[in-house]
C-alpha positions in Angstrom: -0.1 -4.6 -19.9 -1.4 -7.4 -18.4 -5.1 -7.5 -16.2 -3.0 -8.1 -13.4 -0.5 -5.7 -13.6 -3.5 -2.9 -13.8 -4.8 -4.3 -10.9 -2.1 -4.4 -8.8 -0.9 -0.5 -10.2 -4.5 0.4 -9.1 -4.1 -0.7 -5.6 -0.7 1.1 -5.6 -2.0 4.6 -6.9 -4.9 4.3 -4.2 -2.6 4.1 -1.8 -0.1 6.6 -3.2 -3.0 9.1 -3.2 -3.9 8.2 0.1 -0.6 8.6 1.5 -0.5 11.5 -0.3 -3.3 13.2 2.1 -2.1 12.2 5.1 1.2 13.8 4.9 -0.2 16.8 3.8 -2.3 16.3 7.2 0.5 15.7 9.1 2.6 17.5 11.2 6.2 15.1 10.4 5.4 15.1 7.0 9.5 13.7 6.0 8.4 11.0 9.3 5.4 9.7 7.5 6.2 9.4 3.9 9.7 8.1 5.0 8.3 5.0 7.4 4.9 4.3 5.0 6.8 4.2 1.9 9.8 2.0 4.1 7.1 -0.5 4.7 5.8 -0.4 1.7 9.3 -1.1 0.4 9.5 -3.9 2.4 6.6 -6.1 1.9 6.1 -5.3 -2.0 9.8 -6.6 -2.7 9.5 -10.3 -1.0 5.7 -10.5 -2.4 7.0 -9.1 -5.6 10.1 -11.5 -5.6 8.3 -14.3 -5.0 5.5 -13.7 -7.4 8.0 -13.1 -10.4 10.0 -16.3 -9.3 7.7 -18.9 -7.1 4.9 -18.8 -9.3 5.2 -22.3 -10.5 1.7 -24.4 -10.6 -0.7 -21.6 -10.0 1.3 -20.1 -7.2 1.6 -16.8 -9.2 -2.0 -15.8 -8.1 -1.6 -16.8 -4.9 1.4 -14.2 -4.1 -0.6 -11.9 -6.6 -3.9 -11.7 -3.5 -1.7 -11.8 -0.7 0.0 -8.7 -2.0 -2.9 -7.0 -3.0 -4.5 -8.0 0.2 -1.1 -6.5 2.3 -1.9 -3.3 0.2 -5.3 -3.0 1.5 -4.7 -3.7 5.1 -2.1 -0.9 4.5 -4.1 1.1 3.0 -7.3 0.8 5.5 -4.7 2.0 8.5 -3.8 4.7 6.3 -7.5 5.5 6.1 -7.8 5.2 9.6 -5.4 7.8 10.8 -6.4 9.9 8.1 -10.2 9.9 9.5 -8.7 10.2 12.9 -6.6 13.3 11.8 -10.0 14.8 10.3 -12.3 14.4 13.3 -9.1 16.0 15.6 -8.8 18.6 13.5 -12.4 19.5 13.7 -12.7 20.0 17.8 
């Protein structure tokens, strides 16, 4: 397996874990996985698409960061509510 490809399934299982945790936190659990995963669905296949088939000219690493990038910006709002959901739960 490529470095790459290890990378990018990293920032996948990090988020999969994530997303794990907060549907066990949450109260629509079907709701959450359903429109996080939907999303997730979403953005991976263009980035995905266009990283297989627009990489021409060093244009393969460019779609390879932005996607990784997309997954981390998903992820920290995960995190977010997630930390949000703990100090609620605490009061």
């Amino acid at each position: 397996m490529a470095d790459d490809t290890q990378i990018l399934l990293l920032c996948y299982i990090v988020y999969w874990i994530t997303l794990a945790f907060i549907v066990l936190k949450s109260k629509h659990k079907i709701r959450t996985i359903v429109l996080n995963l939907a999303i997730q669905i979403i953005y991976s296949m263009i980035l995905l698409y266009n990283l297989e088939y627009n990489s021409a000219g060093g244009a393969g690493l460019a779609w390879l960061v932005y996607l990784m990038l997309i997954i981390a910006v998903h992820w920290l709002l995960n995190m977010l509510v997630l930390i949000n959901k703990g100090f609620n739960n605490n009061k």
